[in-house]
C-alpha positions in Angstrom: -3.3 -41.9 -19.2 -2.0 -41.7 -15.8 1.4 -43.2 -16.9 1.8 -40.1 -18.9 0.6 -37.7 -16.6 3.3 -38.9 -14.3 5.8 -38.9 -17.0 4.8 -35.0 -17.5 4.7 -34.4 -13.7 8.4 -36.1 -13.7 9.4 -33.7 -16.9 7.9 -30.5 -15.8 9.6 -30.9 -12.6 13.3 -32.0 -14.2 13.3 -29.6 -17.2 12.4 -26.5 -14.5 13.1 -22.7 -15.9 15.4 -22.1 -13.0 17.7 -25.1 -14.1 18.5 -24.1 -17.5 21.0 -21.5 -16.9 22.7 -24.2 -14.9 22.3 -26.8 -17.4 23.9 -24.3 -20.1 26.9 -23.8 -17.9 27.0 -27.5 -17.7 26.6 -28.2 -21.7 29.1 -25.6 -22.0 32.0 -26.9 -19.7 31.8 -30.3 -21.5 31.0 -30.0 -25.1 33.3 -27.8 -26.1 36.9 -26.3 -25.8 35.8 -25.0 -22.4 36.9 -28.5 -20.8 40.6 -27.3 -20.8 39.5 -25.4 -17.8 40.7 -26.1 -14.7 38.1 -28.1 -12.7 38.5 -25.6 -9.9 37.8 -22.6 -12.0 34.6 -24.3 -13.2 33.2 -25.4 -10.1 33.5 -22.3 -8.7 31.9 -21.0 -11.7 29.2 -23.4 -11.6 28.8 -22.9 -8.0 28.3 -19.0 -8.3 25.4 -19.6 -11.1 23.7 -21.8 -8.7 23.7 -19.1 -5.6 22.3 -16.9 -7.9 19.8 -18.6 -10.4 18.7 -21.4 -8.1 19.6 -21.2 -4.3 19.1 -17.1 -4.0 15.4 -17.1 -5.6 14.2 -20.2 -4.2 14.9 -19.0 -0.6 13.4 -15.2 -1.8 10.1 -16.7 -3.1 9.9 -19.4 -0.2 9.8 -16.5 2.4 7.7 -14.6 0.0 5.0 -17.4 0.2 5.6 -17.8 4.0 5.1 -14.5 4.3 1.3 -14.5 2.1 0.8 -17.6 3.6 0.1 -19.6 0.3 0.8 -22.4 -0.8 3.2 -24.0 -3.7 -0.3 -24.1 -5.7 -1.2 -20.3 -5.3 1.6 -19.4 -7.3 0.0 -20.8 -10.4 -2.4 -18.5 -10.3 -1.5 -15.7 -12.6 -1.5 -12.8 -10.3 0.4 -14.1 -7.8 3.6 -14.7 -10.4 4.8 -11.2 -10.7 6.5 -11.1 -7.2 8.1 -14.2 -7.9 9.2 -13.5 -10.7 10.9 -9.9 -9.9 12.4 -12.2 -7.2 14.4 -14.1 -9.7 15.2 -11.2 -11.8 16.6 -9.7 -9.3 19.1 -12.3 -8.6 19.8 -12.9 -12.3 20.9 -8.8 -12.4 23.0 -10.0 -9.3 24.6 -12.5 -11.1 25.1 -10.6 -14.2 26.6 -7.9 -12.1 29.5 -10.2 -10.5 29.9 -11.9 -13.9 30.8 -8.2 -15.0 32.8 -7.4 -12.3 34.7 -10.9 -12.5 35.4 -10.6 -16.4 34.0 -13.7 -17.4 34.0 -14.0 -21.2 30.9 -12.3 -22.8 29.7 -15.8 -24.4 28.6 -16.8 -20.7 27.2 -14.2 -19.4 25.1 -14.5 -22.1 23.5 -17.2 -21.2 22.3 -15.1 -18.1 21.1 -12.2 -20.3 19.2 -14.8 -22.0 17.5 -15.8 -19.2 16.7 -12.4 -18.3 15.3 -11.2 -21.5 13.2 -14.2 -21.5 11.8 -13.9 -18.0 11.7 -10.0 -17.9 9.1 -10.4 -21.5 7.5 -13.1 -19.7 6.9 -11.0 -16.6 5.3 -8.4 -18.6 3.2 -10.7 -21.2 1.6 -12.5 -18.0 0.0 -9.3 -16.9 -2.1 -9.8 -19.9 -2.0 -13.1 -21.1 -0.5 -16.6 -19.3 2.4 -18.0 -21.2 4.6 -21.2 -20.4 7.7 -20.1 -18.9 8.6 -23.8 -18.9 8.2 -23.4 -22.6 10.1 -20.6 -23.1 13.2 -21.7 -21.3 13.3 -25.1 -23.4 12.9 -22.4 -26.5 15.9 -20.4 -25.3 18.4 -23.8 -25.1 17.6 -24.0 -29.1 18.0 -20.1 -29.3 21.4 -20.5 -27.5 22.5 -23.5 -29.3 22.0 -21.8 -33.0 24.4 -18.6 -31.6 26.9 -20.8 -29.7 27.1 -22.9 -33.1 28.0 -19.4 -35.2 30.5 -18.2 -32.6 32.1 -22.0 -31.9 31.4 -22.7 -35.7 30.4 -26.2 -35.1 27.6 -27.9 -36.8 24.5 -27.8 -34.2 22.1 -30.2 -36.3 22.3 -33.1 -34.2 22.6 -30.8 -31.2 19.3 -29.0 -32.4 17.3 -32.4 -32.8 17.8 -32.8 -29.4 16.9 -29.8 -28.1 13.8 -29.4 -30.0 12.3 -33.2 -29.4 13.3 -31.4 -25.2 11.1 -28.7 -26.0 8.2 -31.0 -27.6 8.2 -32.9 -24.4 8.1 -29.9 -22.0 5.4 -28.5 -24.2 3.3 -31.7 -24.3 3.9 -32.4 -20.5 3.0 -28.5 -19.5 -0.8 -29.1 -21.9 -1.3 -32.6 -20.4 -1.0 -31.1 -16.9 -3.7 -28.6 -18.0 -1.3 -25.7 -17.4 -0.9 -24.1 -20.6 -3.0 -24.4 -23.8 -1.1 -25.4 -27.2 -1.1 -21.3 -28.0 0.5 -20.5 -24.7 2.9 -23.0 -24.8 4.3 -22.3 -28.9 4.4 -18.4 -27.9 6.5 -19.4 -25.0 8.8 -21.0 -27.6 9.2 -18.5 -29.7 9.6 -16.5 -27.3 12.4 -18.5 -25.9 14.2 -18.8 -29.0 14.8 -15.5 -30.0 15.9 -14.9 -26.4 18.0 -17.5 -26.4 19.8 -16.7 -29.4 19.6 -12.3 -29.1 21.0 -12.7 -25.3 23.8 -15.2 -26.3 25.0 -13.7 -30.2 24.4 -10.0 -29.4 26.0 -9.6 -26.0 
């Protein structure tokens, strides 16, 4: 029992909401006709989604909390979330915003609408009910992956086995770390998913 709790502690940690917009970046750059990019163009790409969805609202919430004087544990409390995460939306507009300005192609800045729909509903559901944000983020990769497969037209089923054993093992490590219950964690899928795939095919 303690090998898996450390395997969900190690999970939880790796597979991280804020990382998935910079995973998706990632995935995009290498698996498909994105790599004929120049390497400069995306690291500087890469580099601007970091400022924005990692580096940005880490510092924002870390002086928040300084600022409260809580600790990392606080902010599991359901209360304490909304500031955080209006912190993070905040820089995801931002990023959105220079995306726009910069004329990326619509099919990534996507992937940051995605991330905001999913953790602007999440924002509002927690003021009545606790979902898994950790949940819903793994959701939105298999959203994303089902739209970037109709505008790539490439065939996302091994792609999409992937994805959705990723989001079994987020979901299982976020109940075994008694953070979510099974019906928090599935709505956060859901949840994800259509996100993931209205943010990315719709923009």
């Amino acid at each position: 029992m303690k090998t898996a709790i450390v395997i969900a502690r190690i999970l939880s940690t790796l597979f991280r909401p804020t990382y998935y917009p910079l995973m998706s970046f990632v995935i995009l750059f290498t698996l498909t006709y994105l790599t004929l990019l120049p390497w400069v163009y995306k690291l500087w790409v890469l580099g601007m989604v970091y400022l924005f969805t990692i580096a940005l609202p880490s510092i924002g919430i870390y002086f928040y909390r300084s600022m409260k004087g809580w600790s990392v544990l606080e902010l599991r409390h359901q209360h304490k979330r909304i500031v955080p995460y209006a912190i993070n939306i905040l820089s995801y507009l931002c990023c959105l915003y220079m995306m726009n300005r910069l004329h990326l192609p619509s099919f990534m800045g996507g992937i940051i609408v995605a991330s905001l729909l999913i953790q602007c509903t999440c924002t509002l559901i927690t003021i009545y009910w606790k979902i898994s944000l950790h949940s819903a983020g793994a959701g939105g990769i298999i959203g994303a992956l089902v739209a970037y497969s109709a505008i790539f037209g490439f065939n996302p089923v091994w792609w999409l086995c992937g994805t959705i054993l990723l989001a079994g093992l987020v979901m299982t490590s976020r109940m075994l770390l008694r953070q979510h219950t099974l019906w928090q964690v599935l709505g956060g899928t859901l949840l994800g998913v259509i996100c993931g795939y209205v943010g990315i095919f719709w923009v």
